[in-house]
C-alpha positions as CSV (number, residue, x, y, z in Angstrom):
1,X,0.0,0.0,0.0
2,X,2.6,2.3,0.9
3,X,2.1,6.5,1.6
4,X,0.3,8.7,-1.1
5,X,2.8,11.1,-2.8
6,X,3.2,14.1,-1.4
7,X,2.6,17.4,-3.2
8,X,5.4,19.1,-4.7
9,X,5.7,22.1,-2.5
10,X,6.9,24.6,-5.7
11,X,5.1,25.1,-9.2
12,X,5.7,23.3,-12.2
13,X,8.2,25.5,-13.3
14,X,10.1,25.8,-10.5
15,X,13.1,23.9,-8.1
16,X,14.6,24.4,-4.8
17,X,17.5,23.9,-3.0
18,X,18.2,24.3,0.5
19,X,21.4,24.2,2.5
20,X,21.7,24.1,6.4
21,X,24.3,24.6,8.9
22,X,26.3,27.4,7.2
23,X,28.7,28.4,9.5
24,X,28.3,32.4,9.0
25,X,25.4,34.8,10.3
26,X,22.3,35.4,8.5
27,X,22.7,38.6,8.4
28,X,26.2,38.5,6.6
29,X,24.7,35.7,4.6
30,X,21.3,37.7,3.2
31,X,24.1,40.0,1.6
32,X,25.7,37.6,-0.3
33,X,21.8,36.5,-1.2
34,X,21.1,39.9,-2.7
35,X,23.7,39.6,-5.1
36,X,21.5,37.3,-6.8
37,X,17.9,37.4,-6.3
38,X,16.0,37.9,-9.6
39,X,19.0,37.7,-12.0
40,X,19.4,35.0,-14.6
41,X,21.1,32.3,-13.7
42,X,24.7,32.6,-15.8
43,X,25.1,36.1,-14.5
44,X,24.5,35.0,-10.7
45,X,27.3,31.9,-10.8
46,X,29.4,34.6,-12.7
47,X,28.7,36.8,-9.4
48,X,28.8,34.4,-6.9
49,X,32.5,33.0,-8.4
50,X,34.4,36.0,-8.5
51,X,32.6,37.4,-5.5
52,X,35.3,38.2,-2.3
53,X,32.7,37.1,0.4
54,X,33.9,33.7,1.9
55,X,30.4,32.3,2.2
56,X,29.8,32.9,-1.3
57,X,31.5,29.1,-2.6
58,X,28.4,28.0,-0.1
59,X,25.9,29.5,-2.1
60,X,27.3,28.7,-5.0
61,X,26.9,25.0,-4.2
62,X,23.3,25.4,-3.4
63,X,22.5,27.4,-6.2
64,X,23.9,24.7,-8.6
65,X,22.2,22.2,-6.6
66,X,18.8,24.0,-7.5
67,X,19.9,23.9,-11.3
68,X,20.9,20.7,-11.0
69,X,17.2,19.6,-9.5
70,X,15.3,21.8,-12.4
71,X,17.0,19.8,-14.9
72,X,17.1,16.4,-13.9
73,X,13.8,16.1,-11.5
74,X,12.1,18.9,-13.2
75,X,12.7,19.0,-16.8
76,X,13.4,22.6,-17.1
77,X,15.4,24.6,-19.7
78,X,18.8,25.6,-18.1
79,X,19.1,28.5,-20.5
80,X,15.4,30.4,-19.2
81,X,16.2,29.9,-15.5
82,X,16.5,33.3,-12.9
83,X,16.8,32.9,-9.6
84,X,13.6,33.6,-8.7
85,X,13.7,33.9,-4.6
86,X,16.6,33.4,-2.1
87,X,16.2,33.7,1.3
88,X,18.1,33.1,4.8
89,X,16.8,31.9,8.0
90,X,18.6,31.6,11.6
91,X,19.3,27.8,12.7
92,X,21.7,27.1,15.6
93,X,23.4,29.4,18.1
94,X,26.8,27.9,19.8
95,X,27.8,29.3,23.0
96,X,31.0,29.9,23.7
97,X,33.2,32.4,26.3
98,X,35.9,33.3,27.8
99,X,36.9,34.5,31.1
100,X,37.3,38.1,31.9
101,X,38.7,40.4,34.1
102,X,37.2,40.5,38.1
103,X,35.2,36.8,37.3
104,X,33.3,37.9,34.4
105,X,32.6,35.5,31.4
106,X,32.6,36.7,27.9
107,X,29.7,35.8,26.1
108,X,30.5,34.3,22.5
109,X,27.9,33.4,20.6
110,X,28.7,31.1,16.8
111,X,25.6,31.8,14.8
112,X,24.7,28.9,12.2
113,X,22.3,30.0,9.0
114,X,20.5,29.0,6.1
115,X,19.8,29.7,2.6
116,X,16.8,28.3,0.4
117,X,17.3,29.2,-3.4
118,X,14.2,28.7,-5.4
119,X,14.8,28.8,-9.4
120,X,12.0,29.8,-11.8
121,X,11.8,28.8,-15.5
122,X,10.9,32.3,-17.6
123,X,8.8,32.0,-20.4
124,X,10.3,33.5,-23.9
125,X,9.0,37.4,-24.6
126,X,8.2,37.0,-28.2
């Protein structure tokens, strides 16, 4: 018998990609995110390559994992995708500290993030 399929959670002419656990903040991260939201594809891996930010080769990956998905579990054109959304969300906070002067602690905190990059197939303007 098995489960019923599930419904796919994006149009028809869409794909997805999520990745967890990047070790930078979300607020760092939704800059690099910018860069790219609503451009076509080509021009936002040109961006992200030569871009300085360090967290940039992680968006990278998820954005090619989001082409990859459009073409192989999709069907999708590679040539009419844009990024059609990116965002960022919070995940895990470590704590960490140090010691400080007259028995203080230090409060360090290690934000984790995460970026969802959804990619849109465009229809041709004739």
């Amino acid at each position: 018998m098995g489960k019923a399929k599930s419904p796919r959670r994006v149009a028809d002419n869409e794909a997805m990609a999520v990745s967890r656990m990047l070790r930078t903040s979300p607020q760092k991260l939704n800059l690099v995110a910018a860069m790219i939201r609503g451009k076509k594809v080509e021009k936002a891996i040109a961006d992200l390559t030569f871009s300085k930010k360090r967290i940039s080769e992680d968006v990278l990956k998820t954005l090619q994992s989001a082409i990859a998905n459009a073409e192989n579990n999709h069907g999708l054109d590679v040539d009419e995708l844009i990024v059609a959304e990116a965002w960022v969300g919070k995940n895990i906070t470590l704590k960490r500290g140090r010691p400080r002067a007259r028995g203080r602690f230090g409060k360090i905190l290690k934000p984790f993030a995460q970026v969802t990059i959804k990619v849109r197939e465009q229809e041709e303007q004739a």
